[in-house]
Structure formats: structure tokens, C-alpha cells
C-alpha positions as a LaTeX table, in Angstrom:
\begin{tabular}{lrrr}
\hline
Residue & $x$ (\AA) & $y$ (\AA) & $z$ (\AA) \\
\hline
Unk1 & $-53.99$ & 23.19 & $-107.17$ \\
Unk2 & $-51.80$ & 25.38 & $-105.47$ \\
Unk3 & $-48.70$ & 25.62 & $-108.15$ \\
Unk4 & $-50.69$ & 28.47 & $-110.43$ \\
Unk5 & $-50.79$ & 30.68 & $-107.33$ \\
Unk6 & $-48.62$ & 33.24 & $-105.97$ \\
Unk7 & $-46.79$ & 32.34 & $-102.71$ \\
Unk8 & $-45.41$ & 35.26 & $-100.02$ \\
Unk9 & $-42.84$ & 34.97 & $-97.77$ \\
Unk10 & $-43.68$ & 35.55 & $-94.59$ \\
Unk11 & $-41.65$ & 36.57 & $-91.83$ \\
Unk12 & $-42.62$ & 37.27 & $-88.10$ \\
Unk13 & $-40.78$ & 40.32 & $-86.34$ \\
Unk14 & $-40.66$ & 41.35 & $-82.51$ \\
Unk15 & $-40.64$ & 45.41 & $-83.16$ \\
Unk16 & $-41.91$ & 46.11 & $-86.51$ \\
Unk17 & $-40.37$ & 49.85 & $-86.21$ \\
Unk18 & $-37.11$ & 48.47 & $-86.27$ \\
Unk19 & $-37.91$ & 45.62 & $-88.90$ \\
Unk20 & $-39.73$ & 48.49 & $-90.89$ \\
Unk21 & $-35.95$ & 50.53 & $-90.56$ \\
Unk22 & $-34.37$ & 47.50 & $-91.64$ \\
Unk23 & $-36.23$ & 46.46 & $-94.58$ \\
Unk24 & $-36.59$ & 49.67 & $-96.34$ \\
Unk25 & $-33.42$ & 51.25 & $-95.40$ \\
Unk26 & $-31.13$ & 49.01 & $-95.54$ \\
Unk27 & $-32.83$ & 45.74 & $-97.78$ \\
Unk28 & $-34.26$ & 48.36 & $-99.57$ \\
Unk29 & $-37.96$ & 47.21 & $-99.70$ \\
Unk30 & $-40.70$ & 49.44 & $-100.56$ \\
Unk31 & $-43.83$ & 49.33 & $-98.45$ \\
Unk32 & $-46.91$ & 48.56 & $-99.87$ \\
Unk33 & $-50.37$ & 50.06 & $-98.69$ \\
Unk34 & $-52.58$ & 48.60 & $-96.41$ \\
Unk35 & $-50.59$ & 47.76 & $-93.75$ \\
Unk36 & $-52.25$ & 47.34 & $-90.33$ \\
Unk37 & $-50.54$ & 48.44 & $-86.59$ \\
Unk38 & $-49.11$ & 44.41 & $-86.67$ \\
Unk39 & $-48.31$ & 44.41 & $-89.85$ \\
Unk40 & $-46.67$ & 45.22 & $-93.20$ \\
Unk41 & $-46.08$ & 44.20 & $-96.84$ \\
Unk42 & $-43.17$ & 44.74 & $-99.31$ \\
Unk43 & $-42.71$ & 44.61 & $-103.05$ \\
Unk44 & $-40.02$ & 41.95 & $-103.61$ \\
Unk45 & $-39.10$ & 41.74 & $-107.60$ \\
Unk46 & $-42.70$ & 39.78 & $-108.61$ \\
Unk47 & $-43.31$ & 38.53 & $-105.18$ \\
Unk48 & $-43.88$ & 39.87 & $-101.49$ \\
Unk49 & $-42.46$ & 40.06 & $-98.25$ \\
Unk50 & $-45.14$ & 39.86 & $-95.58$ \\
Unk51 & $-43.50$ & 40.92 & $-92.05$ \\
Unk52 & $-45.85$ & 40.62 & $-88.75$ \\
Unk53 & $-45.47$ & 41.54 & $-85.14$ \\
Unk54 & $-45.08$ & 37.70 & $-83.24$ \\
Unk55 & $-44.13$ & 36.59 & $-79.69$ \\
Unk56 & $-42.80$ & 33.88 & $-81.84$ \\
Unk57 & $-40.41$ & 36.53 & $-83.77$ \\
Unk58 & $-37.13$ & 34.56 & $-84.37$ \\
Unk59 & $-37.36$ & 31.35 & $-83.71$ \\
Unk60 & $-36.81$ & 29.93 & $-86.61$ \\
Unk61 & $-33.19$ & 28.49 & $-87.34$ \\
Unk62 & $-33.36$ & 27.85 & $-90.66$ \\
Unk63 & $-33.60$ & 30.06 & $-94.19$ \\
Unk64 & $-37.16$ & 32.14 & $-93.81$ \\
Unk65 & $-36.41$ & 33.79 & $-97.06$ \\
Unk66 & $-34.34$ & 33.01 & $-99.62$ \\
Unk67 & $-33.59$ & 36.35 & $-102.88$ \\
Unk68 & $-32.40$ & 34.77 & $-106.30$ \\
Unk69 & $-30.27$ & 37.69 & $-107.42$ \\
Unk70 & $-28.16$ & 36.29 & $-110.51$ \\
Unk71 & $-25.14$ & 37.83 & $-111.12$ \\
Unk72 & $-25.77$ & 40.00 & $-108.93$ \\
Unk73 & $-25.04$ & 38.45 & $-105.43$ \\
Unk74 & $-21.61$ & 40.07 & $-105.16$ \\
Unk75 & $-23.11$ & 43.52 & $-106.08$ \\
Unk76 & $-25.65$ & 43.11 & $-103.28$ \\
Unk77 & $-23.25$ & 41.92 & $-100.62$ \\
Unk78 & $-21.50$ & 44.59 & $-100.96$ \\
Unk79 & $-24.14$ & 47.07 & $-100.91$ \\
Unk80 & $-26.04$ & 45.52 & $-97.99$ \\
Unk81 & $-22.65$ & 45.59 & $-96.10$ \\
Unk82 & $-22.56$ & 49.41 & $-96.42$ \\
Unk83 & $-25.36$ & 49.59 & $-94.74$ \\
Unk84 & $-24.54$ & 47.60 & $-92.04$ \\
Unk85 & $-25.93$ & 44.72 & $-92.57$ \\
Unk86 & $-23.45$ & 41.54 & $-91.23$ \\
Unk87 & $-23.56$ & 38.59 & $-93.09$ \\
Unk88 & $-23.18$ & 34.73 & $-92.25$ \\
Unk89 & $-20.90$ & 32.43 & $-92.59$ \\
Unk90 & $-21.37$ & 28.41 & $-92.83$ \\
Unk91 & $-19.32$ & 25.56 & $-93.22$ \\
Unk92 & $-20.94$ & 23.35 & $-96.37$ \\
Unk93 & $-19.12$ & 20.62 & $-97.96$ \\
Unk94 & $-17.88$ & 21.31 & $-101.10$ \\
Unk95 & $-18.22$ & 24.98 & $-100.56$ \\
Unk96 & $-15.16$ & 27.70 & $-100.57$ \\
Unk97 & $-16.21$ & 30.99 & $-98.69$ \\
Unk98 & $-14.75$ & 34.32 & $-100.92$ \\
Unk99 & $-15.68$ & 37.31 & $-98.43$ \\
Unk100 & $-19.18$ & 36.59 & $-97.68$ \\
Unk101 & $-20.14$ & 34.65 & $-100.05$ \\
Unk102 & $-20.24$ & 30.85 & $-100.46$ \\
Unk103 & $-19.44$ & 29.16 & $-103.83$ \\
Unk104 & $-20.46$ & 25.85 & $-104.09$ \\
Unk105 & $-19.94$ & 24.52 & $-107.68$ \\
Unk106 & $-21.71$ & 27.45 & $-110.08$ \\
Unk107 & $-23.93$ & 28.79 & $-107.28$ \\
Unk108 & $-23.16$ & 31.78 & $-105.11$ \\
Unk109 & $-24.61$ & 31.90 & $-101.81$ \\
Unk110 & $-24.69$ & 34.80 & $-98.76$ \\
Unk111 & $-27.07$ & 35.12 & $-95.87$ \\
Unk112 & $-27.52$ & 38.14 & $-93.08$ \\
Unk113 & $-30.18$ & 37.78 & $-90.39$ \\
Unk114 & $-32.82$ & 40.75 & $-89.51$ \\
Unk115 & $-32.75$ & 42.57 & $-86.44$ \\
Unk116 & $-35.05$ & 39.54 & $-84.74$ \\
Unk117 & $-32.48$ & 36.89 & $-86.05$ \\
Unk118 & $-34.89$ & 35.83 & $-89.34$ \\
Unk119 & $-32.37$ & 34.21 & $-92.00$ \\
Unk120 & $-32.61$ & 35.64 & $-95.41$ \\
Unk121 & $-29.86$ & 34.38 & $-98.03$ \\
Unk122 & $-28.85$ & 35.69 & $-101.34$ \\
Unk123 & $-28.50$ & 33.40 & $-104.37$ \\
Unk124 & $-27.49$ & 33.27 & $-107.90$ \\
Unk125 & $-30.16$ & 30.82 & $-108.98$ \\
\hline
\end{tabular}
């Protein structure tokens, strides 16, 4: 039913000037058209990042999106760091933390929060 269609994250934002800064300045998103006053979508590889104004804005406590970046993870870190961007840092079992990102096994793990407090993380597959 659902598993031939496409699926967007979806992430709810308190000021979406600020989480319009963030995710095109410093993610690095581009904006797609037909965005609305409450509302705007992003390009993300072959998916999309909806972002929406919500009293509701971050709430959530858990991963909202999560990036599979490869190899790259390091690369990204590093770039998202010069632009200010903080990251997390968890205590997993089994995992070592190397900077800002977790290793656990073969996968490579980071997350940073939006300006609202919405979890995004950074993997290698």
C-alpha cells in the first residue's frame, strides 16, 4: 500500500524565519516553491523536508529526522560545526564517542538540534 510511495519528513518549528536561517544557511537546504506564510519545503537528496509553524514546535524528544550521509558523516560534522551548529552527545552501549560522532560497530552516528530543539542525526547507513 503505502511502501511504493514517497514519505517526507516533517518537522514543526516555532519561528519559521529563524528555522528558514537555519536550514538553508547553515543545513544547507534549498527551498522549494510554494511555500505558504506557515510553511515551507526543502529538497533533501531524493526526499523532502517539510517544516511548519506549530504551538507544538519542539516537543518531541526523540530523532524527527534522521540524514544517511555515508562516508561522509565526518565531512558534514565538521562543516555544520563551522557554521555553528552544536552537536549532541549520548551515552549508547557499545558506542565510543570520537569528537561528535558516535561509532557503534561500523556505523557512525552525530545529531544537532534546530533552533526549536527538533533532533536531526547524521548517519553512515
Amino acid at each position: 500500500m503505502l511502501g511504493s510511495k514517497d514519505a517526507v519528513a516533517t518537522v514543526a518549528v516555532k519561528d519559521l524565519t529563524a528555522a528558514k536561517t537555519f536550514y538553508e544557511q547553515s543545513v544547507g537546504l534549498t527551498r522549494l516553491s510554494g511555500e505558504s506564510a506557515e510553511s515551507a519545503m526543502y529538497k533533501t537528496g531524493n526526499g523532502k523536508l517539510f517544516v511548519y509553524k506549530s504551538r507544538f514546535a519542539g516537543t518531541n524528544q526523540a530523532t524527527a529526522v534522521t540524514w544517511v550521509a555515508g562516508d561522509d558523516v565526518e565531512a558534514i560534522v565538521e562543516t555544520l560545526k563551522s557554521k555553528g551548529v552544536r552537536f549532541e552527545h549520548y551515552e549508547f552501549p557499545n558506542s565510543t564517542l570520537k569528537g561528535d560522532v558516535h561509532h557503534t560497530g561500523e556505523i557512525r552516528a552525530a545529531w544537532f538540534k534546530d533552533p526549536d530543539g527538533n533532533i536531526h542525526a547524521i548517519v553512515s547507513r
